[in-house]
PyMOL Python script that loads the backbone (N, CA, C, O; Angstrom):
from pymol import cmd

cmd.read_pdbstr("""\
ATOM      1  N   UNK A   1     145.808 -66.361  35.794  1.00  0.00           N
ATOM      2  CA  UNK A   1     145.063 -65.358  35.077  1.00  0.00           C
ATOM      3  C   UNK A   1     145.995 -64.683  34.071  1.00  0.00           C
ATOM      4  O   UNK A   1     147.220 -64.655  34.196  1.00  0.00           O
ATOM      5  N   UNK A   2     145.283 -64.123  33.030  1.00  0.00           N
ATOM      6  CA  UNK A   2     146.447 -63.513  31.652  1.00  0.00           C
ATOM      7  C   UNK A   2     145.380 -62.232  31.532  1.00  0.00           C
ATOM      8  O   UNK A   2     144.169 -62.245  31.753  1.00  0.00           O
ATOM      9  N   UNK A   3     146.125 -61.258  31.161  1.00  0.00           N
ATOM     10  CA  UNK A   3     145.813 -60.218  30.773  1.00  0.00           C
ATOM     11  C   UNK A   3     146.411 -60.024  29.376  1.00  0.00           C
ATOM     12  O   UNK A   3     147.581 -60.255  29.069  1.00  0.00           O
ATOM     13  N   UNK A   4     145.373 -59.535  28.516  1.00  0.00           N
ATOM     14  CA  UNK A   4     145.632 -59.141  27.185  1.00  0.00           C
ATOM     15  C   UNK A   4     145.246 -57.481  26.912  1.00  0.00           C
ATOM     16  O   UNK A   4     144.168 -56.939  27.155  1.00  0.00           O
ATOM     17  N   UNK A   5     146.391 -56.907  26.371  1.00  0.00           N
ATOM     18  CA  UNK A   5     146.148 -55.144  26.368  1.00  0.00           C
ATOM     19  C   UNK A   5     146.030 -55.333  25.169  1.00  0.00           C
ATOM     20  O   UNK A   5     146.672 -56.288  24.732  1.00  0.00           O
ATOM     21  N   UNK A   6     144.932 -54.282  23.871  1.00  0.00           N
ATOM     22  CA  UNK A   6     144.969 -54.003  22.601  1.00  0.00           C
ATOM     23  C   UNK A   6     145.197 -52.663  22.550  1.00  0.00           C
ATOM     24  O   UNK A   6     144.356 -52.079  23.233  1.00  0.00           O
ATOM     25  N   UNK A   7     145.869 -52.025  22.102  1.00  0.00           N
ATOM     26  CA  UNK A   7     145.839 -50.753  21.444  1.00  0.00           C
ATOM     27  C   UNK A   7     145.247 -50.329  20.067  1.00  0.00           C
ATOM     28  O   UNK A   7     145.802 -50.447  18.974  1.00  0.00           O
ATOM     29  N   UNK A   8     143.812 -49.727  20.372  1.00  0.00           N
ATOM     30  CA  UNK A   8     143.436 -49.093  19.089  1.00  0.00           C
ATOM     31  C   UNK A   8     143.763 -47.807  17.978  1.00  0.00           C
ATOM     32  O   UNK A   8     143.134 -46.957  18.609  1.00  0.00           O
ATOM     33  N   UNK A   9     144.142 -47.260  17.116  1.00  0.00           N
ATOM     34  CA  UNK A   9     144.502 -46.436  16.910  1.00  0.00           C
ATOM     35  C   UNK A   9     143.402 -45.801  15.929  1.00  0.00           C
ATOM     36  O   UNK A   9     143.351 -46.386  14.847  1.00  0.00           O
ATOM     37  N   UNK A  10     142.681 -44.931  16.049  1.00  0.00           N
ATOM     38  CA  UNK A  10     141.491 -44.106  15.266  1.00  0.00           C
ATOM     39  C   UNK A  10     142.506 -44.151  13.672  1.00  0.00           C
ATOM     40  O   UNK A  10     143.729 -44.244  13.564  1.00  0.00           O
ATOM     41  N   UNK A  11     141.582 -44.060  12.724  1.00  0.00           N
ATOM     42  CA  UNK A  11     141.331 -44.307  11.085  1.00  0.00           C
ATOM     43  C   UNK A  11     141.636 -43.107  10.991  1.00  0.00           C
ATOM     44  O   UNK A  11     141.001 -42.371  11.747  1.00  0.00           O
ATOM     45  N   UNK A  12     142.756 -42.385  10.006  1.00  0.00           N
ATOM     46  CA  UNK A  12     142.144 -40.755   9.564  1.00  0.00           C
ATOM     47  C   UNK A  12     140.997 -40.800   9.044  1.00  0.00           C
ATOM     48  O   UNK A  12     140.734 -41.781   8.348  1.00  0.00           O
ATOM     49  N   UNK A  13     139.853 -39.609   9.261  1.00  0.00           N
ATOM     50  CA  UNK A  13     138.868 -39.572   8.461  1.00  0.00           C
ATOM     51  C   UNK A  13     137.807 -39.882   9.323  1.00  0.00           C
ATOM     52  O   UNK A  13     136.633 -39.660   9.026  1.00  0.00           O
ATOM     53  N   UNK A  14     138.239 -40.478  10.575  1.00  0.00           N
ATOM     54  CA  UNK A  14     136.452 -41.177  11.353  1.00  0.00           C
ATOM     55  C   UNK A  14     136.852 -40.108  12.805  1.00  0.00           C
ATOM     56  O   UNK A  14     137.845 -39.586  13.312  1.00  0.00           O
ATOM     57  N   UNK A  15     135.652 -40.185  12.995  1.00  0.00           N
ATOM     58  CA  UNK A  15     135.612 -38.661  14.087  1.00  0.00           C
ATOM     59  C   UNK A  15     135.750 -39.755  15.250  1.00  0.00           C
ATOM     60  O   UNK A  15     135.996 -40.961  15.256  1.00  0.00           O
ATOM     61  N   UNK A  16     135.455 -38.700  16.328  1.00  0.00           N
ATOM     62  CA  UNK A  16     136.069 -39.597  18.062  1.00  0.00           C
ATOM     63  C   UNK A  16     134.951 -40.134  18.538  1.00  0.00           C
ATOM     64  O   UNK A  16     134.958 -40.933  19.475  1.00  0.00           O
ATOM     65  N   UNK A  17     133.648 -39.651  17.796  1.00  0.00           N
ATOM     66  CA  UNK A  17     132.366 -40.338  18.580  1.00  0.00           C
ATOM     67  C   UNK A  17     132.169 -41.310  17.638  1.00  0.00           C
ATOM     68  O   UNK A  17     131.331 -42.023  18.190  1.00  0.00           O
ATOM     69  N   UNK A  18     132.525 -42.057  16.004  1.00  0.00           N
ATOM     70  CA  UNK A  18     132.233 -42.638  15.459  1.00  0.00           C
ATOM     71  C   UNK A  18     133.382 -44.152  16.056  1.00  0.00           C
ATOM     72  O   UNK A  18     132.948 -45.267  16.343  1.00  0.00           O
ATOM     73  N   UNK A  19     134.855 -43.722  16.103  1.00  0.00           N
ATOM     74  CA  UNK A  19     135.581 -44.442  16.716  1.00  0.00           C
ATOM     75  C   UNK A  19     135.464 -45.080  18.284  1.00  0.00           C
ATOM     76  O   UNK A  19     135.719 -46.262  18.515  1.00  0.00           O
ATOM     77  N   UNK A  20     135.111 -44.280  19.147  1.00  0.00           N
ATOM     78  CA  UNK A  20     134.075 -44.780  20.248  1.00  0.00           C
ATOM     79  C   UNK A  20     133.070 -45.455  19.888  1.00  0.00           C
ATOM     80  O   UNK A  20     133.207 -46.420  20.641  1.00  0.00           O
ATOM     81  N   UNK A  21     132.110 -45.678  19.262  1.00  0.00           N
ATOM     82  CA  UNK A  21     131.493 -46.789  18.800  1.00  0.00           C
ATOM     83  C   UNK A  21     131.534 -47.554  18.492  1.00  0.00           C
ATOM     84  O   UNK A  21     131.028 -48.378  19.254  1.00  0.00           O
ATOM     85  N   UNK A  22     132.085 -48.120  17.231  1.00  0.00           N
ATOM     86  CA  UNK A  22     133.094 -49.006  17.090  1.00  0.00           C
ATOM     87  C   UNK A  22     134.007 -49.682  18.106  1.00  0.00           C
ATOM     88  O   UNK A  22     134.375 -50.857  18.102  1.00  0.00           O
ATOM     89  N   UNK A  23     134.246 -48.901  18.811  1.00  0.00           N
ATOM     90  CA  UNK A  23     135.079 -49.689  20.090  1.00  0.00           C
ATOM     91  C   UNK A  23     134.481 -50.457  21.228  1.00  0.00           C
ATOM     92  O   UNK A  23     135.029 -51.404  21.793  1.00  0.00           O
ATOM     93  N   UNK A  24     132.568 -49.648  21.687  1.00  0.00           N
ATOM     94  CA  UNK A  24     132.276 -50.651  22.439  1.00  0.00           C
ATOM     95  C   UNK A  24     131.243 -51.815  21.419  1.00  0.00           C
ATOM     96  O   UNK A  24     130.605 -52.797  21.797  1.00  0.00           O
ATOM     97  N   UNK A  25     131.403 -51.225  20.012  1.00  0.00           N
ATOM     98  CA  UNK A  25     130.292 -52.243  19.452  1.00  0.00           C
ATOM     99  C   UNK A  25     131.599 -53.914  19.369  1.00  0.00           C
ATOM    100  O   UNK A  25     131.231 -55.089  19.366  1.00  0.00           O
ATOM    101  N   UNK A  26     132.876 -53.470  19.322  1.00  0.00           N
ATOM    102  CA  UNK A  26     133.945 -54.253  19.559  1.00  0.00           C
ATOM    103  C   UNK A  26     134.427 -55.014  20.765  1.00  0.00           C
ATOM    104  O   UNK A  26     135.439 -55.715  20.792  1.00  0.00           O
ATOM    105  N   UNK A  27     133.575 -54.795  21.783  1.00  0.00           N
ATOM    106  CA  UNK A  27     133.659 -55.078  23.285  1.00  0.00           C
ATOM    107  C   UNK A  27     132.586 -55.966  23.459  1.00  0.00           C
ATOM    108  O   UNK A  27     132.825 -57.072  23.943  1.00  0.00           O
ATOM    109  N   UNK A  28     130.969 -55.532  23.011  1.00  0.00           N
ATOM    110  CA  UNK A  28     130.052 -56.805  22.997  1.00  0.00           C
ATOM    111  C   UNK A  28     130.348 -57.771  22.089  1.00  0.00           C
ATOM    112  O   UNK A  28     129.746 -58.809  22.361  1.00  0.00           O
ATOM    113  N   UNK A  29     131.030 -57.851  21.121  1.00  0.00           N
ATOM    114  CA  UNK A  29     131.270 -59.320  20.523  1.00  0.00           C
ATOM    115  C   UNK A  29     132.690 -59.916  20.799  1.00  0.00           C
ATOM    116  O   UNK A  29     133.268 -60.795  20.161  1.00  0.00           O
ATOM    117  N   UNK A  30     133.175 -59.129  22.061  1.00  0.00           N
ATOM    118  CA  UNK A  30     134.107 -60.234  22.452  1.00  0.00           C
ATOM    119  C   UNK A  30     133.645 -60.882  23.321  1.00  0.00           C
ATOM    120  O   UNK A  30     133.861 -62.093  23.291  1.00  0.00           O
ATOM    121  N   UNK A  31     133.011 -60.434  24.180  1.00  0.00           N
ATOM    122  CA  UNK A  31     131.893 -61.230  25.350  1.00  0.00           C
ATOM    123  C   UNK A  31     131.505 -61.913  24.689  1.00  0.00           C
ATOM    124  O   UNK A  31     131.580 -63.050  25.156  1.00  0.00           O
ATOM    125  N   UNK A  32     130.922 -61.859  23.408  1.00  0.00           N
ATOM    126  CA  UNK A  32     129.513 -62.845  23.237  1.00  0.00           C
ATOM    127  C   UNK A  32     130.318 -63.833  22.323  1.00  0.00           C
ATOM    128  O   UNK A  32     129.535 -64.725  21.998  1.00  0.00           O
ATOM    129  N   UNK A  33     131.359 -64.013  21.859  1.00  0.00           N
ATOM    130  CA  UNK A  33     132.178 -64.902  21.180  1.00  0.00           C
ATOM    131  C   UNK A  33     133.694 -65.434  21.553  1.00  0.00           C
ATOM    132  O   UNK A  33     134.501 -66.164  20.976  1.00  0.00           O
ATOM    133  N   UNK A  34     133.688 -64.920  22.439  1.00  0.00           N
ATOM    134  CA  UNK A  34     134.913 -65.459  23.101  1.00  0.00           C
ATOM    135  C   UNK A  34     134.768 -66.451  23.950  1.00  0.00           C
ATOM    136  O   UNK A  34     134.000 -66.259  24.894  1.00  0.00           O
ATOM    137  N   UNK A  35     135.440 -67.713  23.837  1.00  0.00           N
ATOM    138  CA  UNK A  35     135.029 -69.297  24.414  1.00  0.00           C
ATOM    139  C   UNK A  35     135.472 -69.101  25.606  1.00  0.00           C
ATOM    140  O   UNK A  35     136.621 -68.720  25.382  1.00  0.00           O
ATOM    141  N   UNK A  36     135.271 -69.108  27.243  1.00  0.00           N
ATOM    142  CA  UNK A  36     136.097 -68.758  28.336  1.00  0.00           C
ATOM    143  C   UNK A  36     136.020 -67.605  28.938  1.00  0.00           C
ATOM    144  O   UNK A  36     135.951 -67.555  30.167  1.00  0.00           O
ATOM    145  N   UNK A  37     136.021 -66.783  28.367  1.00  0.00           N
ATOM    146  CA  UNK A  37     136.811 -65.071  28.660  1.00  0.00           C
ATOM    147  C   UNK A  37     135.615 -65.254  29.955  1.00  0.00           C
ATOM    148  O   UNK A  37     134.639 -66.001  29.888  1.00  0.00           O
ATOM    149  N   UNK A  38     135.928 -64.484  30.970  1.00  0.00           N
ATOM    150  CA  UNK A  38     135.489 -64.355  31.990  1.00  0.00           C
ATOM    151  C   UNK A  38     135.239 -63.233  32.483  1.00  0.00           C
ATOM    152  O   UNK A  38     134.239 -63.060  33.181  1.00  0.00           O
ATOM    153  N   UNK A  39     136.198 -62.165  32.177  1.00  0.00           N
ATOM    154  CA  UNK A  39     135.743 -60.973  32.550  1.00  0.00           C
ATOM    155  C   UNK A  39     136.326 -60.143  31.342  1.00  0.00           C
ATOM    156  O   UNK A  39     137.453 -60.491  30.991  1.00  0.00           O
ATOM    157  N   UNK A  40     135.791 -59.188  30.704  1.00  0.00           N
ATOM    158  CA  UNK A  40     135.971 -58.145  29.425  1.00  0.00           C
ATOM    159  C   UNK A  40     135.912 -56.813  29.729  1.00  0.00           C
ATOM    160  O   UNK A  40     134.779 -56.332  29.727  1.00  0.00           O
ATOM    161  N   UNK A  41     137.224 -55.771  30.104  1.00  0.00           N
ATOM    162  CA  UNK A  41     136.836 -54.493  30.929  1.00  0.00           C
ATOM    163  C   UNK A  41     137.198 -53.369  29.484  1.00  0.00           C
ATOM    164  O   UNK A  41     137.741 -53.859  28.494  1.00  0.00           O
ATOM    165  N   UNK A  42     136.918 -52.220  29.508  1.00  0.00           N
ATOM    166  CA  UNK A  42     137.300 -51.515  28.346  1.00  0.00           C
ATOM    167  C   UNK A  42     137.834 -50.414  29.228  1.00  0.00           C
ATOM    168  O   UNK A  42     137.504 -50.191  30.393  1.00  0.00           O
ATOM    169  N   UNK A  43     138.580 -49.859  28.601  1.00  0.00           N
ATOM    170  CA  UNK A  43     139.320 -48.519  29.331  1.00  0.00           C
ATOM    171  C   UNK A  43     139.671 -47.656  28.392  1.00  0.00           C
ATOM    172  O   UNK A  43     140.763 -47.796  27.842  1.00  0.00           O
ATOM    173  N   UNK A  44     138.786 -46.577  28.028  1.00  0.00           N
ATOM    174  CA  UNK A  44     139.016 -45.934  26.589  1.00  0.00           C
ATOM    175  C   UNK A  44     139.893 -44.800  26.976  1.00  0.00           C
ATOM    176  O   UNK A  44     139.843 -44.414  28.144  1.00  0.00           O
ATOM    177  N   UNK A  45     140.816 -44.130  25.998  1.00  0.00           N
ATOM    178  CA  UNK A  45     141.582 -43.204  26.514  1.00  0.00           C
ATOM    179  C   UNK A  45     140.847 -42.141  27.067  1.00  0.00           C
ATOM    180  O   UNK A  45     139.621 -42.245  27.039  1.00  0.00           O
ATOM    181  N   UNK A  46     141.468 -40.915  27.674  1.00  0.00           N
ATOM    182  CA  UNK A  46     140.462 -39.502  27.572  1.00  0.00           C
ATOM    183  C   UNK A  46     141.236 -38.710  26.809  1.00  0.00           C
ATOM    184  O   UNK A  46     142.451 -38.833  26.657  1.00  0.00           O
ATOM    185  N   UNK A  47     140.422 -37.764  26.251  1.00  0.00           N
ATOM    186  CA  UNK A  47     141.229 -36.765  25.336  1.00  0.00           C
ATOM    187  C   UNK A  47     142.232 -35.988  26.090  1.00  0.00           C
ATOM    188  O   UNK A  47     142.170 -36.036  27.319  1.00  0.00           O
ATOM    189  N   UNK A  48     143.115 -35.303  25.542  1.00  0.00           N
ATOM    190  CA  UNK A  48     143.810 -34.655  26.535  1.00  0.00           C
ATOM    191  C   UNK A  48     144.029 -33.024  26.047  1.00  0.00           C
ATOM    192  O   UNK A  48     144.103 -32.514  24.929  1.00  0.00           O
ATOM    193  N   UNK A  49     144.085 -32.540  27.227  1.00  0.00           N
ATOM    194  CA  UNK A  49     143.925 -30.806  26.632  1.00  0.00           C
ATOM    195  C   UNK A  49     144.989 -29.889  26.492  1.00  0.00           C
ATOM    196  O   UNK A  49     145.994 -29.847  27.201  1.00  0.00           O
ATOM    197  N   UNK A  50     144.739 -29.229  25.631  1.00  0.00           N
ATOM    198  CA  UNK A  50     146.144 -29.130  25.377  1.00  0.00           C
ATOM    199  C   UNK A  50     146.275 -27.966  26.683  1.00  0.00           C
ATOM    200  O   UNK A  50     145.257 -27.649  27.300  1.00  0.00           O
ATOM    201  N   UNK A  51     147.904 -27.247  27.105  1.00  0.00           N
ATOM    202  CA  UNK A  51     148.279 -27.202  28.092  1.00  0.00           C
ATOM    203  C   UNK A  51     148.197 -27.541  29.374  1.00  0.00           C
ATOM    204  O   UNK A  51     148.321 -26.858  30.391  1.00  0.00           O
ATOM    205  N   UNK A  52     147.886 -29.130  29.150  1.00  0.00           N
ATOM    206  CA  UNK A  52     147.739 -29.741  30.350  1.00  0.00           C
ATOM    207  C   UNK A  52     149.211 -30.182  30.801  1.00  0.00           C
ATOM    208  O   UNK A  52     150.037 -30.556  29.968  1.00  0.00           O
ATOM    209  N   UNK A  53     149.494 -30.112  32.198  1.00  0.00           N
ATOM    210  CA  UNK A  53     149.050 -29.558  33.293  1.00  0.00           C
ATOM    211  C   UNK A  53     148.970 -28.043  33.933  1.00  0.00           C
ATOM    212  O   UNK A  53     148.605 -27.658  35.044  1.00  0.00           O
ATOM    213  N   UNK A  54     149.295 -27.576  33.163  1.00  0.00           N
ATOM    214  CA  UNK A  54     149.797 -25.991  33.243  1.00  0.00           C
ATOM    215  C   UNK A  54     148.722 -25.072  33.648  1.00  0.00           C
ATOM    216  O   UNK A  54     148.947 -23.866  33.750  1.00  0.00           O
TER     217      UNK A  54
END
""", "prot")
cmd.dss("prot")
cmd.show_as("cartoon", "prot")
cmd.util.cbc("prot")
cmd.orient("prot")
């Protein structure tokens, strides 16, 4: 088995709910075009707040 990690990095200019979209509209066409792939998991970051952990 192989695991492949991508790191996305948001566009200046595109907001976090437009970039979330894009990301899972980027997730159904790897399923649906990828020859093999067997399993396709997404793991989107979470925002983080600021004085976290404090």
């Amino acid at each position: 088995m192989h695991t492949i990690v991508y790191l996305f990095k948001r566009k200046p200019g595109l907001t976090r709910a437009q970039f979330s979209r894009l990301y899972l509209d980027h997730g159904r066409l790897m399923v649906r075009f990828a020859i093999g792939l067997l399993r396709y998991e997404q793991f989107p970051a979470r925002q983080v707040r600021r004085g976290w952990p404090n």
